[in-house]
Jmol script that loads the backbone (N, CA, C; Angstrom):
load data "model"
ATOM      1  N   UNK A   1       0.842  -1.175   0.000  1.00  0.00           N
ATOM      2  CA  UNK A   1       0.000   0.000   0.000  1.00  0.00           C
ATOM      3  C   UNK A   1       0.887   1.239   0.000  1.00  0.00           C
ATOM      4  N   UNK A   2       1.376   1.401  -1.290  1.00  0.00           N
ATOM      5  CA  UNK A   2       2.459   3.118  -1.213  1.00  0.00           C
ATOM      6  C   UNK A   2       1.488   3.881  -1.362  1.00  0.00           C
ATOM      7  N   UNK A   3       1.841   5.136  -0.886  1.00  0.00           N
ATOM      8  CA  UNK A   3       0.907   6.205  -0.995  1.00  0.00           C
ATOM      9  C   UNK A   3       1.580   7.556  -1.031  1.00  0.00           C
ATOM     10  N   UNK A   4       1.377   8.324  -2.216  1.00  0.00           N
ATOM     11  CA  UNK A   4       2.254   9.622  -2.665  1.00  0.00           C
ATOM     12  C   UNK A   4       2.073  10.377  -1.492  1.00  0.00           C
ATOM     13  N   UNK A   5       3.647  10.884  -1.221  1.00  0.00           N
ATOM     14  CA  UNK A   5       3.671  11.923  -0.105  1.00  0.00           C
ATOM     15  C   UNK A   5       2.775  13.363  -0.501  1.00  0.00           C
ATOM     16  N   UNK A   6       2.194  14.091   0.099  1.00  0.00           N
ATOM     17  CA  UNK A   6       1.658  15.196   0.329  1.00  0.00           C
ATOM     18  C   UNK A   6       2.825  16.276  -0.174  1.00  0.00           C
ATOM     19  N   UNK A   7       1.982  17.237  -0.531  1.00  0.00           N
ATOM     20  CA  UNK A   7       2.976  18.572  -0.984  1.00  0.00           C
ATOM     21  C   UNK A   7       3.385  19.392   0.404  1.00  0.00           C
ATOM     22  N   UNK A   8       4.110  19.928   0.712  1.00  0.00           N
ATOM     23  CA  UNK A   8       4.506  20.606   1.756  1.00  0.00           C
ATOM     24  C   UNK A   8       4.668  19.901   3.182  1.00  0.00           C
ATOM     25  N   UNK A   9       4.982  18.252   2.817  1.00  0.00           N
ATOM     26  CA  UNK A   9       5.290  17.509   3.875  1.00  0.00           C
ATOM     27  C   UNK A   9       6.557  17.468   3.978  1.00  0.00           C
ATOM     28  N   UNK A  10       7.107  17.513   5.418  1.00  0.00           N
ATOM     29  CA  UNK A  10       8.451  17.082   5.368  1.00  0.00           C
ATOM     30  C   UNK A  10       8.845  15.361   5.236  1.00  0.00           C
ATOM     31  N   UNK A  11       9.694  15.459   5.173  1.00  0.00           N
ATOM     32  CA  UNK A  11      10.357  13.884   4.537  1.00  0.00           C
ATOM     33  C   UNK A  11      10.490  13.130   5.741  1.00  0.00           C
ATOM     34  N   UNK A  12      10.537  12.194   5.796  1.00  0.00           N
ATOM     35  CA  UNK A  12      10.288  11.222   7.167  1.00  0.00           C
ATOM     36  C   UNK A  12      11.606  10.307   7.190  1.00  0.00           C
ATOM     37  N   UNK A  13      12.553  11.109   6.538  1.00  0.00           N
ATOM     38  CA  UNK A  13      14.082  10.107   6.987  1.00  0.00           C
ATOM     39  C   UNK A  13      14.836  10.349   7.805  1.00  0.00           C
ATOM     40  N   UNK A  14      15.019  11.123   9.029  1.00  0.00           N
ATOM     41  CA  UNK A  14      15.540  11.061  10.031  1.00  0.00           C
ATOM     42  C   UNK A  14      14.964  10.657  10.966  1.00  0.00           C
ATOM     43  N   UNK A  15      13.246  10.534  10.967  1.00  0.00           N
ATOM     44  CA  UNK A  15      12.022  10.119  11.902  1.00  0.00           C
ATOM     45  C   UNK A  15      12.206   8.214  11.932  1.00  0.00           C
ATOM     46  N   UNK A  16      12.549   7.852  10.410  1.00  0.00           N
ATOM     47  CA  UNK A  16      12.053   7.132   9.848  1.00  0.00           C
ATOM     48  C   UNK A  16      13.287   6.440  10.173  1.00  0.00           C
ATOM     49  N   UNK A  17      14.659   6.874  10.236  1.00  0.00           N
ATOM     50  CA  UNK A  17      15.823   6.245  10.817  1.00  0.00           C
ATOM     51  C   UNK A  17      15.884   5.933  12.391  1.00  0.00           C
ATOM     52  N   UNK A  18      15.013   6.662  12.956  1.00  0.00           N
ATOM     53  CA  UNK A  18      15.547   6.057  14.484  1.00  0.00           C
ATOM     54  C   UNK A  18      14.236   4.659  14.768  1.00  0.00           C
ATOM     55  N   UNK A  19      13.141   5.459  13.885  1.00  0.00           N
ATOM     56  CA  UNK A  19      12.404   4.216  14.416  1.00  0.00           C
ATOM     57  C   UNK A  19      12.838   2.682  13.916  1.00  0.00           C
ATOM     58  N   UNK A  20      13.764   2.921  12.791  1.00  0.00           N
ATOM     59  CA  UNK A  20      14.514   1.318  12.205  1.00  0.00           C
ATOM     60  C   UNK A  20      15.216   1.088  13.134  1.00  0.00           C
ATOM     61  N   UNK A  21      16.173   2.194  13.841  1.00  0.00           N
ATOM     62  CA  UNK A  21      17.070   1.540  14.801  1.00  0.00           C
ATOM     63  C   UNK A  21      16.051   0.907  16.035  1.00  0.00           C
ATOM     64  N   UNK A  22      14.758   1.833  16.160  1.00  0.00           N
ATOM     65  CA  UNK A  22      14.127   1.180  17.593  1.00  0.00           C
ATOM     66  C   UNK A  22      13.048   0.075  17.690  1.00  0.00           C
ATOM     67  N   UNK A  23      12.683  -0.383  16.452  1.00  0.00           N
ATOM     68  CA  UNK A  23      12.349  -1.818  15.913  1.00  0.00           C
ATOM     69  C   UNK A  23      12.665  -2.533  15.317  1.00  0.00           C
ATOM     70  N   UNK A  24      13.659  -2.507  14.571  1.00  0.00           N
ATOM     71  CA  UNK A  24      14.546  -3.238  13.741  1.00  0.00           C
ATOM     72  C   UNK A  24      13.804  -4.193  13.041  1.00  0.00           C
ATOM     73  N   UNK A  25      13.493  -3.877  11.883  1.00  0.00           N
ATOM     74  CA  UNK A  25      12.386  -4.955  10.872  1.00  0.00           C
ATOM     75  C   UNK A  25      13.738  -6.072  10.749  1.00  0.00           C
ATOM     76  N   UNK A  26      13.047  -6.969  10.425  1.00  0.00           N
ATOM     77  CA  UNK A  26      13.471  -8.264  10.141  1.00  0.00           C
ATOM     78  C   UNK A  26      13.266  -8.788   8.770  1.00  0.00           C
ATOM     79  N   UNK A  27      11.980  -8.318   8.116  1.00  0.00           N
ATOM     80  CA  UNK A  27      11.633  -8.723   6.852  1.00  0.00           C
ATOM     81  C   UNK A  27      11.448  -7.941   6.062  1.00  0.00           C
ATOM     82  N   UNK A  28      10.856  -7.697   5.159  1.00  0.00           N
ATOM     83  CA  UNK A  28      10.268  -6.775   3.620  1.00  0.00           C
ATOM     84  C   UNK A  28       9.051  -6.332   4.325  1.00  0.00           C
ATOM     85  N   UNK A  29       8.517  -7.356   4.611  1.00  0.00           N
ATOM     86  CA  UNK A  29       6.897  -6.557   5.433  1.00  0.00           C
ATOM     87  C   UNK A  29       7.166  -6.190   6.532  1.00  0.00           C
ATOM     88  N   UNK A  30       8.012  -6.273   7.104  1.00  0.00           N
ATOM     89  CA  UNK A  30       8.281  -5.515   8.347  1.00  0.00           C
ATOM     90  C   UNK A  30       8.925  -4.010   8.334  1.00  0.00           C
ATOM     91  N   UNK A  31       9.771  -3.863   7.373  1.00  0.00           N
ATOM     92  CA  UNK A  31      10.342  -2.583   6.729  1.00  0.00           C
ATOM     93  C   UNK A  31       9.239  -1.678   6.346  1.00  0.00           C
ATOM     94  N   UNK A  32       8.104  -2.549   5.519  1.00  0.00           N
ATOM     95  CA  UNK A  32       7.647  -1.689   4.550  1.00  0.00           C
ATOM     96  C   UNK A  32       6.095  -1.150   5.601  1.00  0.00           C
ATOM     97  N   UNK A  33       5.825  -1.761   6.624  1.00  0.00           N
ATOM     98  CA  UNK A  33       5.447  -1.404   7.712  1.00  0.00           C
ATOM     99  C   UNK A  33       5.493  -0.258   8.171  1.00  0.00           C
ATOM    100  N   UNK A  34       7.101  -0.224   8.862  1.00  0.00           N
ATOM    101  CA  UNK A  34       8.009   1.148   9.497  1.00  0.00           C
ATOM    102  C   UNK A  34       7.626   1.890   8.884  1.00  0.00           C
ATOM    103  N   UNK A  35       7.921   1.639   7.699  1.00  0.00           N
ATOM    104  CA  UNK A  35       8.039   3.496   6.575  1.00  0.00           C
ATOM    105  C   UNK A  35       6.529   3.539   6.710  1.00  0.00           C
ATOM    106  N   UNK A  36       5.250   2.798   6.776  1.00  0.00           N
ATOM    107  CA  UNK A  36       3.883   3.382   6.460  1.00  0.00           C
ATOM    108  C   UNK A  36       3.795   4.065   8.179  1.00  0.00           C
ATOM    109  N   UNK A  37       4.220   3.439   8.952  1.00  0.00           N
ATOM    110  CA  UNK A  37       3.930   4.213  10.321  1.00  0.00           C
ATOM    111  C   UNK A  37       4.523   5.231  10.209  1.00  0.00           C
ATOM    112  N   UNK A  38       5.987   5.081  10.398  1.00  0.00           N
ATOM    113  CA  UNK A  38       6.716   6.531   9.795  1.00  0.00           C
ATOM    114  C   UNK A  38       5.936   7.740   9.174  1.00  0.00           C
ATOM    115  N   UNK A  39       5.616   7.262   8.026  1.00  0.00           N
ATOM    116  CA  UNK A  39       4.518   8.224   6.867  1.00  0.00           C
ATOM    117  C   UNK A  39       3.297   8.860   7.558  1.00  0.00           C
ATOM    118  N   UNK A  40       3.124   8.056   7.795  1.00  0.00           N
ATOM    119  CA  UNK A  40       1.389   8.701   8.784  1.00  0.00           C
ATOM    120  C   UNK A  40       1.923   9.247   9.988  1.00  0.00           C
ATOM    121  N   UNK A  41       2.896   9.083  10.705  1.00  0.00           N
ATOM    122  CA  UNK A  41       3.542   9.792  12.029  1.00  0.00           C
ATOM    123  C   UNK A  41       3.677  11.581  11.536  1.00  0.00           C
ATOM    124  N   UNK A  42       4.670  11.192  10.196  1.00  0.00           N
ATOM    125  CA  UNK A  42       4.967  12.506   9.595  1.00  0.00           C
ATOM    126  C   UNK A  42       3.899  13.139   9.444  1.00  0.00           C
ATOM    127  N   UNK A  43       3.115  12.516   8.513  1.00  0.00           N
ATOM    128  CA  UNK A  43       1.683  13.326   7.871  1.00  0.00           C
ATOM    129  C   UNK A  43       1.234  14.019   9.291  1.00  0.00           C
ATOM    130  N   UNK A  44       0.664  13.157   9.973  1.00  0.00           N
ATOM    131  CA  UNK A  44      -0.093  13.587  11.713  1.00  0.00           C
ATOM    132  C   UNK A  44       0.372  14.641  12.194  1.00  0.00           C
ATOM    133  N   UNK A  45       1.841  14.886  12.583  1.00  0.00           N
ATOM    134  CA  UNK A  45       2.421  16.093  12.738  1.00  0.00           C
ATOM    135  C   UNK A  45       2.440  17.039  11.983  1.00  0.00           C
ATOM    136  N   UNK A  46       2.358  17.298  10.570  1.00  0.00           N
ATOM    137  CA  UNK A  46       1.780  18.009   9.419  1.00  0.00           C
ATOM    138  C   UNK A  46       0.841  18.595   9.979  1.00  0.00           C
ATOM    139  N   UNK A  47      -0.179  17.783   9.771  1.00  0.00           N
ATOM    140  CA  UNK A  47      -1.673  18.008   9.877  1.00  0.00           C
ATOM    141  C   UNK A  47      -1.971  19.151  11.075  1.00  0.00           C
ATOM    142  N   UNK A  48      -1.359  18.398  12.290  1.00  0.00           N
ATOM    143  CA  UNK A  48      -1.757  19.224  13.824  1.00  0.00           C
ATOM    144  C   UNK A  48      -0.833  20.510  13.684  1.00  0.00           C
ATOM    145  N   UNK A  49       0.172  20.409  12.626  1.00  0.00           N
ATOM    146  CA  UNK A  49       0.948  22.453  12.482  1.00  0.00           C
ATOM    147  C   UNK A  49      -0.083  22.782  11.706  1.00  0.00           C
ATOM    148  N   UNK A  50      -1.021  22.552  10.462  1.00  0.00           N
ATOM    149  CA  UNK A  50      -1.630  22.959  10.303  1.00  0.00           C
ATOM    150  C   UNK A  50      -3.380  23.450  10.500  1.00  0.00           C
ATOM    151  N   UNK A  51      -3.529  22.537  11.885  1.00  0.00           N
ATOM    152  CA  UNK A  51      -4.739  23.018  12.573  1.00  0.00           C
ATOM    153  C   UNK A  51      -4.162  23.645  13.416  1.00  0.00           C
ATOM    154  N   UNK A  52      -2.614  24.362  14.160  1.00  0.00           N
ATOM    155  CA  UNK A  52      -2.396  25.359  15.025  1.00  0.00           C
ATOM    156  C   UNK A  52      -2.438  26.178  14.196  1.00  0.00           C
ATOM    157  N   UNK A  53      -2.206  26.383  13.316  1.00  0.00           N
ATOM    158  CA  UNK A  53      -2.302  27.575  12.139  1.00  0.00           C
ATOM    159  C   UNK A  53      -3.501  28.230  12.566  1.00  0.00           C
ATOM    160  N   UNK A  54      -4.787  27.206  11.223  1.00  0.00           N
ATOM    161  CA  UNK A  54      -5.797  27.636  11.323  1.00  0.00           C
ATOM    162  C   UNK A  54      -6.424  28.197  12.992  1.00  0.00           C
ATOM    163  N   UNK A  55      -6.084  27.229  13.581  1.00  0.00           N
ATOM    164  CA  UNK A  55      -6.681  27.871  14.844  1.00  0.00           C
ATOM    165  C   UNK A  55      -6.411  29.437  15.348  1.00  0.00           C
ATOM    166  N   UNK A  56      -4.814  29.684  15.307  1.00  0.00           N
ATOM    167  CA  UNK A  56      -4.476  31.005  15.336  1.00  0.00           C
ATOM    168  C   UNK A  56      -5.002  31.895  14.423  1.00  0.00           C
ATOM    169  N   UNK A  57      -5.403  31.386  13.023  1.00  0.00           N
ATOM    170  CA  UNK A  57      -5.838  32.480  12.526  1.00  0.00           C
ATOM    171  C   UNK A  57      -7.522  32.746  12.866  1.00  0.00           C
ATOM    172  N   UNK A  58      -8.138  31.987  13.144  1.00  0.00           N
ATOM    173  CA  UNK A  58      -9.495  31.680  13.448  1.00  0.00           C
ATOM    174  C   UNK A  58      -9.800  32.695  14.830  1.00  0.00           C
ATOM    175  N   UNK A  59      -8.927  32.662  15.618  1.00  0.00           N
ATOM    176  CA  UNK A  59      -8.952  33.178  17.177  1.00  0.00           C
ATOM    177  C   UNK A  59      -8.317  34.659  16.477  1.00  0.00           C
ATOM    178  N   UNK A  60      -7.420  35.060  15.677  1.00  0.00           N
ATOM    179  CA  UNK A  60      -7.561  36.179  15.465  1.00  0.00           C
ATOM    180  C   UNK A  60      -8.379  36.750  14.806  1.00  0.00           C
ATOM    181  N   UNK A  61      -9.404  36.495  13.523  1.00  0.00           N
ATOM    182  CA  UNK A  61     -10.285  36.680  13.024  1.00  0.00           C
ATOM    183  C   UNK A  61     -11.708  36.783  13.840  1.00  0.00           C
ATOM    184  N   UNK A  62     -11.817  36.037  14.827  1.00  0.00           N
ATOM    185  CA  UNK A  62     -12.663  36.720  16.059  1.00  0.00           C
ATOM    186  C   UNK A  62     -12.673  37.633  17.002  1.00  0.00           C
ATOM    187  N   UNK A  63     -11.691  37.665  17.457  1.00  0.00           N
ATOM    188  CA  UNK A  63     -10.963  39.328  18.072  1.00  0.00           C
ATOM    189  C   UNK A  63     -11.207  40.268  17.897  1.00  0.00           C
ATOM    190  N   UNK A  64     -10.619  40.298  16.167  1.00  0.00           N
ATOM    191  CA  UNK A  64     -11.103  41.672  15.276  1.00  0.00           C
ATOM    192  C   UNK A  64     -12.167  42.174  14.966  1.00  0.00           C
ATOM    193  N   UNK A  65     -12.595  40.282  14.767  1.00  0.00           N
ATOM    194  CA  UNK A  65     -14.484  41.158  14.490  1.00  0.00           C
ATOM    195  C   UNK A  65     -15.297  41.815  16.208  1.00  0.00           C
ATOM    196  N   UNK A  66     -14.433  41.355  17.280  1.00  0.00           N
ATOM    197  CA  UNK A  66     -15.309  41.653  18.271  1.00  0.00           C
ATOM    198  C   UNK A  66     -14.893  42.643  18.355  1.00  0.00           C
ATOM    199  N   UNK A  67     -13.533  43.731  18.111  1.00  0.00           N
ATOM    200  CA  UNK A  67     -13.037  44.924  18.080  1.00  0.00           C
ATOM    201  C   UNK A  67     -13.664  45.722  17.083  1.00  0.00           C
ATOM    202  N   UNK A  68     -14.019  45.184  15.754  1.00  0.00           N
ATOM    203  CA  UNK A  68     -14.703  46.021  14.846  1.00  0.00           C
ATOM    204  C   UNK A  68     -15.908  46.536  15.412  1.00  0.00           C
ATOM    205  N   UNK A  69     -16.441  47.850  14.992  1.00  0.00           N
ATOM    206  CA  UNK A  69     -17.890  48.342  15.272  1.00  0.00           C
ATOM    207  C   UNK A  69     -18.755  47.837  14.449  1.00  0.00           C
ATOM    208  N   UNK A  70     -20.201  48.229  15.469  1.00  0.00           N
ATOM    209  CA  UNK A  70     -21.216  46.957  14.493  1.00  0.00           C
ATOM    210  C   UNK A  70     -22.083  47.916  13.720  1.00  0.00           C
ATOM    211  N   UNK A  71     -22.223  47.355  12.545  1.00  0.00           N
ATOM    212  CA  UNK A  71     -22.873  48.080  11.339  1.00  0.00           C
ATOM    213  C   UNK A  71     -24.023  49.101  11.585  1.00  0.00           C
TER     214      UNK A  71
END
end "model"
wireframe off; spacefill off
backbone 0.3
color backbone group
């Protein structure tokens, strides 16, 4: 099950190196395992910088409107 990395993801080979050293696959399906956990570890952390984003911008976009005067 490969699955094309995402645009503006970072690369999962230094993530993706310690977790080989801290399970050490044994087989082809065990390797090819790592890298899908790996992958989705990366993606996940992606994902949650980009709901702190949105959130910051969301919490400032309410602020303003409660600072703006009302029509």
């Amino acid at each position: 099950m490969d699955v094309e990395p995402e645009h503006n993801v970072p690369e999962p080979s230094t993530q993706q190196e310690l977790v080989f050293a801290r399970l050490q696959p044994e087989s082809d399906l065990e390797e090819r395992l790592v890298r899908q956990i790996v992958l989705c570890s990366v993606k996940l952390e992606h994902m949650e910088m980009l709901l702190a984003k949105a959130k910051e911008q969301l919490y400032k976009v309410l602020e303003e409107a409660r600072e703006a005067p009302p029509f």
